[in-house]
DOVO-803130 format. One line per 3 residues: number of its first residue (from 0); for each residue x, y, z of C-alpha. Coordinates in steps of 0.05 Angstrom, whole numbers, plus 32768, in hexadecimal, padded with zeros to 4 digits. Example, Ala and Ser with C-alpha at 12.3 -4.5 7.8 and 13.67 -1.06 7.14 Angstrom:
// residues 2
0) 80F6/7FA6/809C | 8111/7FEB/808F
***
This chain:
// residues 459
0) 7D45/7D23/7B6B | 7D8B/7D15/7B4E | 7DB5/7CE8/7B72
3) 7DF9/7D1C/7B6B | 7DCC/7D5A/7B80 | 7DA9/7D28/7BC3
6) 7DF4/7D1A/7BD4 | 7E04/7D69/7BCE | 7DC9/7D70/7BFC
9) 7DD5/7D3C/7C30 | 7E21/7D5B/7C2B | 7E0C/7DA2/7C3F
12) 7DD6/7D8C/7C7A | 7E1A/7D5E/7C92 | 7E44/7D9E/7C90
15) 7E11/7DCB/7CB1 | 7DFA/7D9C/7CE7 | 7E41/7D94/7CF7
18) 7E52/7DDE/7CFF | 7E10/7DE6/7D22 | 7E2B/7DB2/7D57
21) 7E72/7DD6/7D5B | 7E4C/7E1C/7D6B | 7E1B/7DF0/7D9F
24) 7E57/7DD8/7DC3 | 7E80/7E17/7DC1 | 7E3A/7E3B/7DDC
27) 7E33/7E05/7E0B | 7E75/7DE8/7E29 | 7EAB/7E05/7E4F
30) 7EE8/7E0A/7E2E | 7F14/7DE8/7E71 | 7EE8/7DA5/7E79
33) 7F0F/7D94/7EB0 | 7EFF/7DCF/7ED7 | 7EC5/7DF6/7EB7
36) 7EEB/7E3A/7ECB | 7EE9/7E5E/7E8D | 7EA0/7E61/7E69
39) 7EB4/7E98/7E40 | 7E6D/7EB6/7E48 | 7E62/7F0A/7E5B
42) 7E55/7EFE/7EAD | 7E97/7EE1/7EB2 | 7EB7/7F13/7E80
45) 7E9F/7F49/7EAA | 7EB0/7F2E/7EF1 | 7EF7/7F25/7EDD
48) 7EFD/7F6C/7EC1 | 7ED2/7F8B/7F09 | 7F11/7F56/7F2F
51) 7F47/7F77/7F00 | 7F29/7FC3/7F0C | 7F22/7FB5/7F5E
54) 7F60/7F8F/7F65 | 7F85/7FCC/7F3C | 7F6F/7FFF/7F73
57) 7F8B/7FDE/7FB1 | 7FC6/8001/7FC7 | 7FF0/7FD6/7FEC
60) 7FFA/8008/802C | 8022/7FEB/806B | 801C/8015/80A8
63) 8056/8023/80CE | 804A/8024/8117 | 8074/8044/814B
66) 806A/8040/819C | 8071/8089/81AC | 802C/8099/8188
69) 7FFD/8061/81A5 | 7FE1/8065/81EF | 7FFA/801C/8200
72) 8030/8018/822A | 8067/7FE4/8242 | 8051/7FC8/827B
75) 8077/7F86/82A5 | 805A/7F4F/82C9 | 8067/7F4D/8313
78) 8061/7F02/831C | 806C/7ECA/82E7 | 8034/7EA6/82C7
81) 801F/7E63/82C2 | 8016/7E46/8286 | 7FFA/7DFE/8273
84) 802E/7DD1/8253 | 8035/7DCB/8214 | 8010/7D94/81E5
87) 802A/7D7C/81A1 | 800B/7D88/8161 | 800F/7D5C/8129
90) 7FEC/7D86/80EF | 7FCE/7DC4/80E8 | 7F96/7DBA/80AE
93) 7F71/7DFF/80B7 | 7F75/7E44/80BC | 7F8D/7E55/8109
96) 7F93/7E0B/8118 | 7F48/7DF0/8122 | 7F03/7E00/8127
99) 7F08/7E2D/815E | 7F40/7E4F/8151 | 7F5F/7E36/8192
102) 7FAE/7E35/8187 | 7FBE/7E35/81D3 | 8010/7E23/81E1
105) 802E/7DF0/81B6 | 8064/7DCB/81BF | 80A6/7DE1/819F
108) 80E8/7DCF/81B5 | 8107/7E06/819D | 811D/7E30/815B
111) 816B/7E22/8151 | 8169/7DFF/8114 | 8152/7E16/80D0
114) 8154/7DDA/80B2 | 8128/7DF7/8076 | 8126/7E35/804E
117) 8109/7E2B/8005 | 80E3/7E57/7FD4 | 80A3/7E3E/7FAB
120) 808C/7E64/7F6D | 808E/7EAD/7F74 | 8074/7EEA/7F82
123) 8041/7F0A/7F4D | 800D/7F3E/7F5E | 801F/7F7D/7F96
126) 7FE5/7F6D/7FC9 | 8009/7F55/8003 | 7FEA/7F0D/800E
129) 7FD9/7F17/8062 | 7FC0/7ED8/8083 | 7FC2/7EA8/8051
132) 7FC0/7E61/8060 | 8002/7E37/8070 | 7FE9/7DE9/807F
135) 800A/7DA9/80A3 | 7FF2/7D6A/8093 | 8016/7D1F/808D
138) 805E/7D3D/8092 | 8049/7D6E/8057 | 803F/7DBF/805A
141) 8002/7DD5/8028 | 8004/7E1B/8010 | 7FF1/7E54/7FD8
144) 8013/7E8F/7FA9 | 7FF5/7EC6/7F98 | 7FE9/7EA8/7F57
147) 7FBE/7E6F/7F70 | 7FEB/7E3A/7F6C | 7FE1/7E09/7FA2
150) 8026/7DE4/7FBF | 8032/7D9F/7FE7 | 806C/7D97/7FF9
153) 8091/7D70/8030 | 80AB/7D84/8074 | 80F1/7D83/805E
156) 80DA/7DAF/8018 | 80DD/7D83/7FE9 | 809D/7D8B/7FB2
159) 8065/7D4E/7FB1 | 8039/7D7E/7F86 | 8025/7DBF/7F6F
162) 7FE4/7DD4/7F4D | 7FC3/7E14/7F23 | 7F78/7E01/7F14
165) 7F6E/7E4A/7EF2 | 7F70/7E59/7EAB | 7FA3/7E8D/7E90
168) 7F5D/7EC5/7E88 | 7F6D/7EC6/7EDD | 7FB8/7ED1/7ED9
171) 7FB7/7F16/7EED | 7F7F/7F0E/7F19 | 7FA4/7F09/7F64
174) 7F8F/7ED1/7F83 | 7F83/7EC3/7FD7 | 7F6E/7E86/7FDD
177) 7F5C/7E66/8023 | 7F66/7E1A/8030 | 7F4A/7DE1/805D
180) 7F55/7D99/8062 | 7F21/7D6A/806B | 7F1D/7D23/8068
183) 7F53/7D1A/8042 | 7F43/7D53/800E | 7F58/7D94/8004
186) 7F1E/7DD6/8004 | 7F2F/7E14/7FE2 | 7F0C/7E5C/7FDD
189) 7F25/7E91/7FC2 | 7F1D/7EE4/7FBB | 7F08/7ED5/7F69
192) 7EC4/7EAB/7F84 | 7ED8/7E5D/7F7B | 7ECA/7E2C/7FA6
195) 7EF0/7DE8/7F9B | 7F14/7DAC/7FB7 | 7F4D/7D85/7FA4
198) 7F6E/7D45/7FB6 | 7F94/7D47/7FE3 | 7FCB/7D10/7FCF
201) 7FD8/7D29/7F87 | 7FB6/7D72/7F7D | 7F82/7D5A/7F4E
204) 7F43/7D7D/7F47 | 7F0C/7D60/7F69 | 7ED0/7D8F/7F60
207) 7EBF/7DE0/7F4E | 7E91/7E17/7F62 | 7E85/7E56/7F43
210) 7E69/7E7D/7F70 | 7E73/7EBD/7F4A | 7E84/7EE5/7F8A
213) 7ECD/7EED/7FB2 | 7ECC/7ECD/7FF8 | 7EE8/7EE6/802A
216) 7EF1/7EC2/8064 | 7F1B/7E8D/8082 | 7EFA/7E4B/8074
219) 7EE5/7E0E/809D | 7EC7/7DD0/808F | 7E9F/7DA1/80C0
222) 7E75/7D71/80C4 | 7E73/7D71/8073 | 7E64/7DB5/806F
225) 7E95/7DF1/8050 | 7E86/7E34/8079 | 7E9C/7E77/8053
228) 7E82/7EC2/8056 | 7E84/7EDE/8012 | 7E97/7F29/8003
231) 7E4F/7F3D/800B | 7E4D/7F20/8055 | 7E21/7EE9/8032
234) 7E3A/7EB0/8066 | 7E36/7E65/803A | 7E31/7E1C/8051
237) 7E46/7DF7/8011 | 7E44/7DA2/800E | 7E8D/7D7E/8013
240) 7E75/7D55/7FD7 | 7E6F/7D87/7F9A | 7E67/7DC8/7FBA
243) 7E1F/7DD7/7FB2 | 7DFD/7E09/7FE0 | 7DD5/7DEB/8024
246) 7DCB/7E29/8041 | 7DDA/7E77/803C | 7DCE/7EB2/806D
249) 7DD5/7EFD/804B | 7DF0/7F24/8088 | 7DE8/7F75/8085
252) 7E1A/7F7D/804E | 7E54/7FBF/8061 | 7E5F/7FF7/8022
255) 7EA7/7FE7/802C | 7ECC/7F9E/8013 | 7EFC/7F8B/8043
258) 7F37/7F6D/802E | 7F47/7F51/8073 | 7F2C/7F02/8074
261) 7EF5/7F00/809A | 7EEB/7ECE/80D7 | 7EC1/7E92/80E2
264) 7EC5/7E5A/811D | 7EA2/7E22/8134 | 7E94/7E11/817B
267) 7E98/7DC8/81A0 | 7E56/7DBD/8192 | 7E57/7DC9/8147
270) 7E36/7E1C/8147 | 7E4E/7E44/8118 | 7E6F/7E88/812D
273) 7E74/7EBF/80FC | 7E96/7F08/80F8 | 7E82/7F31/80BC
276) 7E9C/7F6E/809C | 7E5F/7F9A/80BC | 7E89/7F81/80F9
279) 7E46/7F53/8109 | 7E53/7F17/813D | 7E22/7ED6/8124
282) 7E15/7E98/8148 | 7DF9/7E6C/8119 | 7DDC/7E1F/811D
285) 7E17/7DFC/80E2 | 7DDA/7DCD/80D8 | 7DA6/7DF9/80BA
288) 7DB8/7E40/80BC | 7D95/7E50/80FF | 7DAB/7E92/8117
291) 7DAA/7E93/816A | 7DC7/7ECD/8170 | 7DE2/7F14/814E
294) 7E0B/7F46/8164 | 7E29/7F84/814F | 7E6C/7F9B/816C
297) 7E78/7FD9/8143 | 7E68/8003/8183 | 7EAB/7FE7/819B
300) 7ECC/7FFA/8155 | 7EB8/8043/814C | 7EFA/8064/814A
303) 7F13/8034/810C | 7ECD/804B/80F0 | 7EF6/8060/80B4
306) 7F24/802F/80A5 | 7F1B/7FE5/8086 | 7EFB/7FBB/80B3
309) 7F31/7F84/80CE | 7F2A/7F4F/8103 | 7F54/7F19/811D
312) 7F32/7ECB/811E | 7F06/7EC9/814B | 7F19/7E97/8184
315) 7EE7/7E6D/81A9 | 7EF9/7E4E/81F8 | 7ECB/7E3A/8225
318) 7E8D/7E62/8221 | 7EB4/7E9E/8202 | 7EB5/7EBA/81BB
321) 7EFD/7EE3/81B9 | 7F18/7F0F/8187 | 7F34/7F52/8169
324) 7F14/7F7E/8144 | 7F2F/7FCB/8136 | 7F5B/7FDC/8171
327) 7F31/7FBB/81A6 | 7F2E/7F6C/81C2 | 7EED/7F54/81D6
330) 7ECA/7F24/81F6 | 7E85/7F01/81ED | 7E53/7ECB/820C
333) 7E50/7E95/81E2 | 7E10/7E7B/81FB | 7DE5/7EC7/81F2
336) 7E19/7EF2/81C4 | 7E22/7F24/8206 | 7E5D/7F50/820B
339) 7E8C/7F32/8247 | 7EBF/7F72/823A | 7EE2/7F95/820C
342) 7F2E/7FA9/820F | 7F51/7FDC/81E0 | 7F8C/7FB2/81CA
345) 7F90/7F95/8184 | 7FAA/7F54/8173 | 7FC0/7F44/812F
348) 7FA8/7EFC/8129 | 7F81/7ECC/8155 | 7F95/7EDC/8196
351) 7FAA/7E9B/81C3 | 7F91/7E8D/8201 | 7FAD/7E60/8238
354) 7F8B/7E4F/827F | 7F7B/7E9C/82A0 | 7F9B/7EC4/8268
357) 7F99/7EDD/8220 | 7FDB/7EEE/81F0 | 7FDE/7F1A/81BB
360) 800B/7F3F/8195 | 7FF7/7F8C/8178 | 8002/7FA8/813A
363) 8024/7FDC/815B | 805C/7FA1/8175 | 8043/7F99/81BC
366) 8043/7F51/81D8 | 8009/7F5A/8206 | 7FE1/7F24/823E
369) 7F9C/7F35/8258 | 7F78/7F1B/828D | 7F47/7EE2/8260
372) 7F0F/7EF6/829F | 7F05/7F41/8299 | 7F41/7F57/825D
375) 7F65/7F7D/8289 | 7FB4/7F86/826F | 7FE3/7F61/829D
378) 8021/7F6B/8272 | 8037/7F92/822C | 807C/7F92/8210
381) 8091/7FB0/81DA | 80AD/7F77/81B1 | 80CC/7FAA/8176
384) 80EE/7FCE/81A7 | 8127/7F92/8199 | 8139/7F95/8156
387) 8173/7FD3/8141 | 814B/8018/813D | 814E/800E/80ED
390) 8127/7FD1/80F2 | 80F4/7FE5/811E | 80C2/800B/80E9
393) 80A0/7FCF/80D2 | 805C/7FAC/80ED | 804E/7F65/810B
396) 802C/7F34/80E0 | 8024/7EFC/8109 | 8034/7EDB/814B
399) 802D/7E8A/8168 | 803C/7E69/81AE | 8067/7E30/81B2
402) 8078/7E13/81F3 | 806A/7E53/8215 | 808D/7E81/81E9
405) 806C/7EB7/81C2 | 808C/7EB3/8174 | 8078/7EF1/8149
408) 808E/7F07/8107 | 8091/7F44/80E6 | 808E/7F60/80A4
411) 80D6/7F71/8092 | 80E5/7F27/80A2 | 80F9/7F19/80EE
414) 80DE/7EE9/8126 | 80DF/7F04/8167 | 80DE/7EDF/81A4
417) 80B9/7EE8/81DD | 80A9/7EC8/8222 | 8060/7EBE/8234
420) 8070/7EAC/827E | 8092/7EEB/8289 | 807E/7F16/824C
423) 80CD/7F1F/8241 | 80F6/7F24/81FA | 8122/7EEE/81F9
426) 813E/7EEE/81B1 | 8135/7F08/8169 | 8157/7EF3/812E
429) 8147/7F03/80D5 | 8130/7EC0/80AF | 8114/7EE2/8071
432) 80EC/7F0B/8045 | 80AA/7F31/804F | 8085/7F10/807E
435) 8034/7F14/8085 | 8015/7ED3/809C | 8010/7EB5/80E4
438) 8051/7E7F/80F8 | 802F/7E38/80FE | 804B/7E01/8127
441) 8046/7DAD/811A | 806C/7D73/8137 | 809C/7DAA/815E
444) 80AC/7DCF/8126 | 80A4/7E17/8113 | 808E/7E28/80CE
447) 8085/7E6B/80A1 | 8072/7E78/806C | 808D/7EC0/8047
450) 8065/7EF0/8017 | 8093/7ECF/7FDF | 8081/7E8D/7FF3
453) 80BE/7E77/800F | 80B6/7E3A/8049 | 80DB/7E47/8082
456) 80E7/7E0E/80B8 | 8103/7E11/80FA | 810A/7DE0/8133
***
């Protein structure tokens, strides 16, 4: 063969092998090597138009609630109660506190001072963002957007970092995402399907899981183990490490989503306690998956039969498993999953217990304590009742106890007051916008966090 027409040859096998290896990489690799979110391939084409089609339907509906149609009444204590004393908290790295969902009465000196008020990003999508995650943690607050963005910041507001691990194909995807610390790290899920975990110190991505369905659940992480039920009540123990599956249970899975986060604890001695969306109870062995025990608690739910199913955290003390579900409280064995009693009072998070009795406050605004042995009301006061008339169509989002006061906020932006000795109002006063997430309290101070992801601190 000619030497010029073996060069032309060798030329056109260089040029074809080398397009050949562009098309094998653009087949092959992810287009965000650092995070391997966006493959570009038809399953996740598809899952992000089915997010953009579901998300597009929910209405974001806020039920105004007014005492004169609800059978609960105000009712006053006849002798004061007695509450333990208050102990300090230093952080506050999980959804309601730690793995039992135990907040009890923390100290808090009091609520004069706002020495913060500072907004982070801003609002993007109209799904109002209930019970998301506010963190404290080394002197810093830890917190999400709507967008995704992840925030560290300190307790005087000033920003140590900010992170967005999605890719711009998510930006008008809405975004919940739940958070945990552990060991030092951060743990993320979120309503899109990721798992992932970031440092903790500078935001950087650590690790990534696609696990190609939303979860929704609170999240906790023991004993090197990430717990989450996904949106088919699949409930997942995932490794600290990378992510990777140990072990899965698929619970009876409900036709309808809910958009409410479901609830997961873990008990003193390291079983798992779950509540799915079929309103199912689980005790399960964190180790390998063991189920001990199942029960349903629809029976006590009929009457919200056609609504979305919505529970508070469920809160383990003692030998008890206690929680809201629909409009009623209820009570369970630990040890055999058997009904102690059931109450109908809602609470709208994790009720808190202290010594003989349990607090909650209702949707409805009733401040209401229940006898922890048998659930019997002791008090209800109508917290909303305070506020001028025009203010008093709105809904509670949230409530804490710090050094035996009840502080619960409310949609349209106020904190109202509240003794839990006597069940009394003691004060009110507006600190900001919309409000939907749970007060948290750390080294006596009282944070929030607002639907437009303003801080708020208060001491």
């Amino acid at each position: 063969m000619p030497a010029r027409n073996l060069c032309l040859l060798l030329m056109i096998n260089k040029k074809n092998f080398i397009l050949l290896l562009i098309f094998f990489l653009l087949n092959n690799c992810s287009f965000d090597s650092k995070t391997g979110l966006w493959k570009g391939d038809e399953n996740e084409k598809k899952r992000i138009k089915e997010l953009r089609k579901e998300q597009s339907l929910i209405v974001d509906v806020v039920k105004i609630y007014s005492s004169d149609n609800i059978n609960l009444k105000e009712k006053f204590l006849k002798n004061t109660i007695t509450l333990s004393n208050p102990k300090k908290n230093d952080s506050w790295e999980m959804s309601s506190l730690n793995q039992q969902n135990f907040i009890g009465n923390i100290y808090l000196p009091g609520i004069d001072n706002l020495f913060f008020k500072k907004k982070f990003g801003k609002k993007k999508h109209h799904i109002s963002r209930f019970e998301s995650s506010l963190l404290y943690f080394n002197d810093h607050l830890i917190f999400s957007d709507d967008r995704g963005t992840i925030y560290r910041i300190t307790n005087n507001g000033k920003l140590s970092w900010k992170n967005n691990i999605y890719k711009k194909v998510y930006k008008n995807i809405y975004k919940n995402l739940v958070l945990s610390i552990y060991k030092n790290k951060l743990f993320i899920a979120d309503n899109v399907g990721f798992v992932y975990s970031v440092n903790l110190d500078n935001g950087e991505l650590i690790w990534i899981k696609d696990y190609g369905i939303p979860l929704k659940s609170n999240i906790k992480v023991f004993d090197d183990k990430i717990f989450l039920i996904d949106q088919n009540n699949r409930i997942l123990s995932l490794n600290v490490k990378d992510g990777t599956k140990i072990w899965d249970i698929l619970t009876i899975s409900s036709f309808i989503k809910s958009q409410n986060l479901l609830s997961l604890a873990i008990s003193e001695k390291g079983d798992l306690i779950a509540l799915n969306s079929s309103a199912d109870l689980y005790k399960i062995n964190s180790k390998n998956g063991y189920v001990y025990w199942t029960s349903n608690t629809l029976s006590s739910l009929l009457s919200d039969a056609t609504d979305f199913f919505k529970s508070s955290q469920v809160v383990i003390n003692n030998d008890e498993i206690i929680f809201s579900a629909g409009s009623t409280i209820l009570s369970y064995n630990l040890t055999n999953g058997f009904i102690n009693w059931e109450t109908e009072i809602n609470s709208i998070s994790s009720p808190i217990i202290d010594g003989k009795n349990i607090f909650c406050v209702t949707k409805e605004g009733y401040f209401v304590i229940l006898n922890k042995q048998d659930g019997k009301v002791i008090s209800s006061t109508n917290i909303l009742n305070n506020l001028k008339k025009k203010k008093r169509n709105t809904q509670v989002t949230g409530f804490t106890m710090g050094s035996s006061k009840i502080y619960s906020t409310t949609l349209n932006g106020y904190l109202i007051v509240n003794s839990a000795s006597t069940g009394k109002f003691e004060s009110f006063k507006k600190i900001g916008s919309r409000i939907t997430t749970s007060p948290i309290i750390s080294k006596g101070s009282l944070y929030i966090l607002t639907e437009e992801s303003e801080i708020i601190g208060l001491n």
